[in-house]
N, C-alpha and C positions, 0 to 999 in steps of 0.2 A: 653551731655549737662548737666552743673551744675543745682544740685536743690537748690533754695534757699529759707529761712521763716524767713520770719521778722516779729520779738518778738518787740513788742511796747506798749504802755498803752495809753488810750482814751485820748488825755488833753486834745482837742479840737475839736470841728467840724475841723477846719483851720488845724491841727495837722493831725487828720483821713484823710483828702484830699491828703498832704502831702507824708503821708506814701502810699496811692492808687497811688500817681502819680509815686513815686519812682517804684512801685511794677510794673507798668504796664511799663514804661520806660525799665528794668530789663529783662520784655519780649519782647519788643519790641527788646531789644538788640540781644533777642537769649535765653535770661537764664529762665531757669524754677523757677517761682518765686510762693511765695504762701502765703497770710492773711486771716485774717480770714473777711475781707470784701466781698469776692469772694463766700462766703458760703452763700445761702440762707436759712433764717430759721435758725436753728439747726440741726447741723449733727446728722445724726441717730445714730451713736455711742456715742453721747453727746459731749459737750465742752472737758473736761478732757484729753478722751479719742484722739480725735480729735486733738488737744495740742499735745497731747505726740508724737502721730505718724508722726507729720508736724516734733517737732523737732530730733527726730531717725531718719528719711529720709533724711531730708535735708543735702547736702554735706557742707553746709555754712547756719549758723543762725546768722542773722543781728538782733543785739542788739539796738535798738533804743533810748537812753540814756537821757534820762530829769530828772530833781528831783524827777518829780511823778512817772514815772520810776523803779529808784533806790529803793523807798518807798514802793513800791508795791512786786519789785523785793525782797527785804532784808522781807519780811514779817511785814512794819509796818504800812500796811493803813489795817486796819481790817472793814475798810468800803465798800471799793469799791474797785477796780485789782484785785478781783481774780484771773484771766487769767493770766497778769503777776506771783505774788504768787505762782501759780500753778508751771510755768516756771519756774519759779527761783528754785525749789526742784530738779526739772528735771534737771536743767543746770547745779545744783553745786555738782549732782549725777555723772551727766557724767563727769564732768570735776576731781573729787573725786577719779574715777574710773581710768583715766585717770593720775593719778598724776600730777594732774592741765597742763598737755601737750596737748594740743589740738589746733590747729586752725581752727576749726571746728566752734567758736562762736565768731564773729567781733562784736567789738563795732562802732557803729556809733554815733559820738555827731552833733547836731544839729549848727547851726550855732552859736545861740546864747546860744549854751552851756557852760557846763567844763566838764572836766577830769573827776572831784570830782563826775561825776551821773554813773560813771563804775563802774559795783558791785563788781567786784575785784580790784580797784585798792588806 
């Protein structure tokens, strides 16, 4: 069974639901799926830590692609995403490591997205 963790940043109540519903759909499919809404509380290893281990494990890491996203992703909201932020060091390690050859991190845009919220593209 595929594991999979979808990396997303908070934009909304309506947004959060969104990605819960995806995630739970994902299982319902069969697929091992994993957010950090399913956490209660704080994992005892911390966020960080917690982070990293979702995206090491995971067979497939679902990029969930917004503006806020991207911003958080590329290190420019020094206010708020951390989680993403954090993310994004890990993701452009591995894929670095990698020689950017991976299909290990899908981008997903939203409907009413673009292209332009892919941190690689």
């Amino acid at each position: 069974m595929p594991k999979v963790f979808i990396s997303y940043s908070h934009d909304s109540v309506e947004h959060s639901r969104d990605i819960l519903q995806l995630s739970d759909r994902l299982r319902e499919d069969g697929i091992e799926c994993f957010i950090d809404q399913y956490v209660n509380g704080v994992p005892t290893e911390g966020w960080p830590r917690w982070m990293e281990k979702q995206l090491k494990a995971a067979d497939f890491v679902l990029l969930v692609c917004t503006p806020t996203y991207l911003q958080r992703f590329d290190g420019e909201d020094t206010e708020d995403g951390r989680g993403v932020n954090f993310k994004g060091v890990i993701v452009f390690q591995i894929l670095y490591d990698a020689f950017h050859r991976s299909t290990k991190f899908i981008p997903v845009i939203p409907d009413d997205g673009s292209r332009d919220n892919v941190p690689w593209c």
